[in-house]
C-alpha positions, -999 to 999 in steps of 0.1 A, spaced: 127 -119 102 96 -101 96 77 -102 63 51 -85 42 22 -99 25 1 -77 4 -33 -92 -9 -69 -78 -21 -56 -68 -56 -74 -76 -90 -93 -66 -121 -112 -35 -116 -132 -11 -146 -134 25 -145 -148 44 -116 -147 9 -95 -130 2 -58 -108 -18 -42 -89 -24 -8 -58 -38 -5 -43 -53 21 -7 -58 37 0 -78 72 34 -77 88 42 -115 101 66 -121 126 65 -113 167 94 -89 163 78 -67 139 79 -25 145 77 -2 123 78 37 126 57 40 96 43 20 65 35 31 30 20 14 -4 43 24 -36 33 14 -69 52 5 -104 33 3 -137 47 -15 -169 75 3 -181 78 29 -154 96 34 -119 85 22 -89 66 56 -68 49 61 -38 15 61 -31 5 65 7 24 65 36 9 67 73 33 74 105 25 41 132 27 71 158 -2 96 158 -15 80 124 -7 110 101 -12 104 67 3 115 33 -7 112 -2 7 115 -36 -14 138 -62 -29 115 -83 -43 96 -56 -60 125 -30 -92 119 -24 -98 88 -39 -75 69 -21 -75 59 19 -44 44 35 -52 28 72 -37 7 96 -50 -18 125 -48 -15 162 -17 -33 164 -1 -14 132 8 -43 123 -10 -41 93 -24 -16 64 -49 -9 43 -52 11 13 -88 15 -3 -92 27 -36 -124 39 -50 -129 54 -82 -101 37 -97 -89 50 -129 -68 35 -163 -37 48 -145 -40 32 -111 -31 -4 -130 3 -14 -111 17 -39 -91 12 -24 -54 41 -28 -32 35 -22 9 66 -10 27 78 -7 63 100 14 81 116 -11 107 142 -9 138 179 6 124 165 17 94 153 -16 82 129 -13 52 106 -41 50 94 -49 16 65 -67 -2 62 -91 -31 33 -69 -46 0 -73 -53 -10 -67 -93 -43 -41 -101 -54 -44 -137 -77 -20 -152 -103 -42 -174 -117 -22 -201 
């Protein structure tokens, strides 16, 4: 079975970037899209990004448009999401998810972004 692994998160201050990272393992690996979601202490998990594997479109939640840049690689079996200008708010555990074969939904184990003041 197919897994996630998310990587690339950290400590970050005001106004600074990061990329994550998330690469699908496994030879039988498809998905019809992936996404990043996000939770924050004491809050639900939400989404973030999503990008469709086939013709690449893209979708963003509010908070995020225009700072942040969801990608994937030639094989889509991996994505990106770069975050620039990174505010107090974007601190969350970032989960990358995957729409697999039969409605399978492929899950991360998250990667943590804290905001350091």
């Amino acid at each position: 079975q197919a897994q996630l692994v998310e990587s690339g998160g950290g400590l970050v201050q005001a106004g600074g970037s990061l990329r994550l990272s998330c690469a699908a393992s496994g030879r039988t690996f498809f998905s019809y899209a992936m996404a990043w979601f996000r939770q924050a202490p004491g809050k639900e998990r939400e989404f973030v990004a999503f990008i469709r594997s086939s013709g690449g479109s893209t979708n963003y939640t509010d908070s995020v448009q225009g700072r942040f840049t969801i990608s994937t690689n030639k094989n889509r079996n991996a994505v990106y999401l770069q975050m620039n200008n990174l505010e107090r708010d974007d601190t969350a555990v970032y989960y990358c998810h995957a729409d697999g074969l039969g409605g399978y939904h492929y899950w991360g184990q998250g990667t943590q972004v804290t905001f350091s003041s």
